[in-house]
C-alpha atoms as an extended CHARMM CRD file, in Angstrom:
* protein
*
        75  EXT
         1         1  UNK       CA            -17.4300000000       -9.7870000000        7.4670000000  PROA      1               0.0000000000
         2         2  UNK       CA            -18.9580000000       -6.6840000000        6.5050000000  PROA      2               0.0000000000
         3         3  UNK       CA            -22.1620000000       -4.8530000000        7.2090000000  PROA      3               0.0000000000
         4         4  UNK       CA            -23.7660000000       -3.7790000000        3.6080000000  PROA      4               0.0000000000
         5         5  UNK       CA            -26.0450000000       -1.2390000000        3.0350000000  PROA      5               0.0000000000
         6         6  UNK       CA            -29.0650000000       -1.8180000000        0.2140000000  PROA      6               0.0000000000
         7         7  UNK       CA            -32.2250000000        0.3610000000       -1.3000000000  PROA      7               0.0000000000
         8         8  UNK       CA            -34.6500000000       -2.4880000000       -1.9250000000  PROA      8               0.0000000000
         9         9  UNK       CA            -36.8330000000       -0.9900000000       -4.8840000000  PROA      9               0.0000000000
        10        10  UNK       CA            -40.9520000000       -2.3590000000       -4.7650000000  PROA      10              0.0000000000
        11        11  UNK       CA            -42.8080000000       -3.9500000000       -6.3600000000  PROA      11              0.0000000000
        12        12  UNK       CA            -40.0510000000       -6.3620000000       -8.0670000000  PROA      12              0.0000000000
        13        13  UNK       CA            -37.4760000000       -6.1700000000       -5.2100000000  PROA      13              0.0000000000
        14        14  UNK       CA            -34.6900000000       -4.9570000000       -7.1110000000  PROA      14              0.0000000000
        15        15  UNK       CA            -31.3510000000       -4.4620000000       -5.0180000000  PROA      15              0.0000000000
        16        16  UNK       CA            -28.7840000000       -1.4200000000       -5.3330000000  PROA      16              0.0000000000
        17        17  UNK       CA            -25.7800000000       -1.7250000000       -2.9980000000  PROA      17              0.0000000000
        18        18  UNK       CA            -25.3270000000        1.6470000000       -1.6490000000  PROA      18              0.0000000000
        19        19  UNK       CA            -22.5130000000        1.2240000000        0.5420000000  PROA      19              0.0000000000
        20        20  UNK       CA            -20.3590000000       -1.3410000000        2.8180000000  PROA      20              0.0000000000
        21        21  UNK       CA            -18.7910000000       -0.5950000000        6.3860000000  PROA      21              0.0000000000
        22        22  UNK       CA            -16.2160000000       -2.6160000000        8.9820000000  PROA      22              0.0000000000
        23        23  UNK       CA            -18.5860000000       -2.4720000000       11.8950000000  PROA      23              0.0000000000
        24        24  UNK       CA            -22.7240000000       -2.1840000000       12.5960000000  PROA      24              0.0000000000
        25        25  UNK       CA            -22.2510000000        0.9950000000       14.3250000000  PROA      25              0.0000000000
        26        26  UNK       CA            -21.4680000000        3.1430000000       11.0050000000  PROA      26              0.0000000000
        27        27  UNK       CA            -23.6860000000        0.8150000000        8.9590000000  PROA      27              0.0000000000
        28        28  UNK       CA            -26.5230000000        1.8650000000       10.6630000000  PROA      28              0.0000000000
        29        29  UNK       CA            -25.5810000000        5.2270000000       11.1460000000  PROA      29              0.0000000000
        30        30  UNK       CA            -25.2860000000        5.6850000000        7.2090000000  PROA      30              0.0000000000
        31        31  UNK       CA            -28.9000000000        3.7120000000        6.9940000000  PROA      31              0.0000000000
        32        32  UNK       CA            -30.4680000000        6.1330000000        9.6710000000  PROA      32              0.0000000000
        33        33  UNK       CA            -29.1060000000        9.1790000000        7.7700000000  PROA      33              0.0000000000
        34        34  UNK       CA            -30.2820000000        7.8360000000        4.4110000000  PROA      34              0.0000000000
        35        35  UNK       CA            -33.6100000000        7.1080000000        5.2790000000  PROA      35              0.0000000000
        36        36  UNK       CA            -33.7450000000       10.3800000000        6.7410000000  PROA      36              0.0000000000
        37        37  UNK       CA            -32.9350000000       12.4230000000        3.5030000000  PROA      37              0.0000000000
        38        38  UNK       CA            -35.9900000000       10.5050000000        2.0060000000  PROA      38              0.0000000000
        39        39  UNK       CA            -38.5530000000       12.1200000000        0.2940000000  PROA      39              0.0000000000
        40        40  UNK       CA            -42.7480000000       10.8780000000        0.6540000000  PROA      40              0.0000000000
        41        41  UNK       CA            -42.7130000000       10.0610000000       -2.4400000000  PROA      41              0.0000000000
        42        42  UNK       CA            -39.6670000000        7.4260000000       -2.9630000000  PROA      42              0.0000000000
        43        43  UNK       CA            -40.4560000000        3.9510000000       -3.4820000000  PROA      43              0.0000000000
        44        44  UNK       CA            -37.8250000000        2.3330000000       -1.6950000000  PROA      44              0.0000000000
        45        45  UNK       CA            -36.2910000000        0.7990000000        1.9560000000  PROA      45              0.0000000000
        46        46  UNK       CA            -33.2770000000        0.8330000000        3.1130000000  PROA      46              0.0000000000
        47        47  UNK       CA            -31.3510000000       -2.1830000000        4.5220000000  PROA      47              0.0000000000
        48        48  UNK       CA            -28.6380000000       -3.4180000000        6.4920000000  PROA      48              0.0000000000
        49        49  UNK       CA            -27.5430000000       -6.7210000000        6.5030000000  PROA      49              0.0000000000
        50        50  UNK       CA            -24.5240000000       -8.9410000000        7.5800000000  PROA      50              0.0000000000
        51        51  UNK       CA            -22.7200000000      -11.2240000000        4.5950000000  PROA      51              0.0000000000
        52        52  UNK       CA            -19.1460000000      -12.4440000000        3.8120000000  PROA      52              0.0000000000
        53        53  UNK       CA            -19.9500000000      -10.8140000000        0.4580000000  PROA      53              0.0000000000
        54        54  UNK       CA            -22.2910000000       -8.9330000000       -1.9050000000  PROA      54              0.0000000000
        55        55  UNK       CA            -23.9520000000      -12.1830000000       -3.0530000000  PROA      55              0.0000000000
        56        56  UNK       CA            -24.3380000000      -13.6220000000       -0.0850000000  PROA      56              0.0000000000
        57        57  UNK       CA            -26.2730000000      -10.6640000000        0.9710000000  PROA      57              0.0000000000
        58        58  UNK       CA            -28.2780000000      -10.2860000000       -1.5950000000  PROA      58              0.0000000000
        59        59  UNK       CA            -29.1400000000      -14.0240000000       -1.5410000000  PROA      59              0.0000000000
        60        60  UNK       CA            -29.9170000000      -13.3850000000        2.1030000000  PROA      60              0.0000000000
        61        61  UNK       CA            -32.3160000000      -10.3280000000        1.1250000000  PROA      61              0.0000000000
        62        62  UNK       CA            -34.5860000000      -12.0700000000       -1.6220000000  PROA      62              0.0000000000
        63        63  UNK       CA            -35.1010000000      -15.2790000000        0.6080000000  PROA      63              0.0000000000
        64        64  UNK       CA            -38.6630000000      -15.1000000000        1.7150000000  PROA      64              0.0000000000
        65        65  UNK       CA            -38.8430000000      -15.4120000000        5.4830000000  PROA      65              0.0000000000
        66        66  UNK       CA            -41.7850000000      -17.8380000000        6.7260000000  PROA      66              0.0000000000
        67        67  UNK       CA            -44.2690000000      -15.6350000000        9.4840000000  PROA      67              0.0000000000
        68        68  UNK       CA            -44.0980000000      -16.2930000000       13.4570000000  PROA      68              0.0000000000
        69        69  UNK       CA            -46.6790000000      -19.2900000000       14.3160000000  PROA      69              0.0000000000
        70        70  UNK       CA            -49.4320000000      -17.4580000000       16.3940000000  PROA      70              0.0000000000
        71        71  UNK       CA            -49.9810000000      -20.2160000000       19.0470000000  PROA      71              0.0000000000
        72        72  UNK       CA            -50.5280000000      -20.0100000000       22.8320000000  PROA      72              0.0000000000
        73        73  UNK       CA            -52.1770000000      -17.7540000000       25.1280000000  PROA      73              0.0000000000
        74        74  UNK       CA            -50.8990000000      -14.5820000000       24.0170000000  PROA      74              0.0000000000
        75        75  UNK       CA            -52.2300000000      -14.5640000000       20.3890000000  PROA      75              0.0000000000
């Protein structure tokens, strides 16, 4: 399965596919260099994320992810 690579646009969470790679390594390589070549001003984050295919990972990116329960001693 391979690693894609995604600018997730805000407000609306719009998704453009910038890339794909073989193996996490270069994924997040590409992702590091991207987000390094940003500018203040853009309105955007960048993503990696593991899917058997493009819809799967954007499926994956739009789900909204329930918080941590804060219980215990440590909160």
């Amino acid at each position: 399965m391979p690693y894609f690579v995604y600018k997730i646009t805000t407000p609306f969470k719009q998704l453009e596919k910038v890339d794909s790679f073989p193996n996490f390594k270069e994924a997040s390589a590409f992702a590091k260099s991207v987000r390094a070549g940003m500018a203040e001003a853009d309105n955007y984050a960048v993503k990696v994320i593991f899917a058997e295919s493009e819809l799967q990972a954007e499926d994956l990116l739009n789900q909204v992810r329930e918080p941590v329960p804060m219980t215990g001693e440590d909160y």
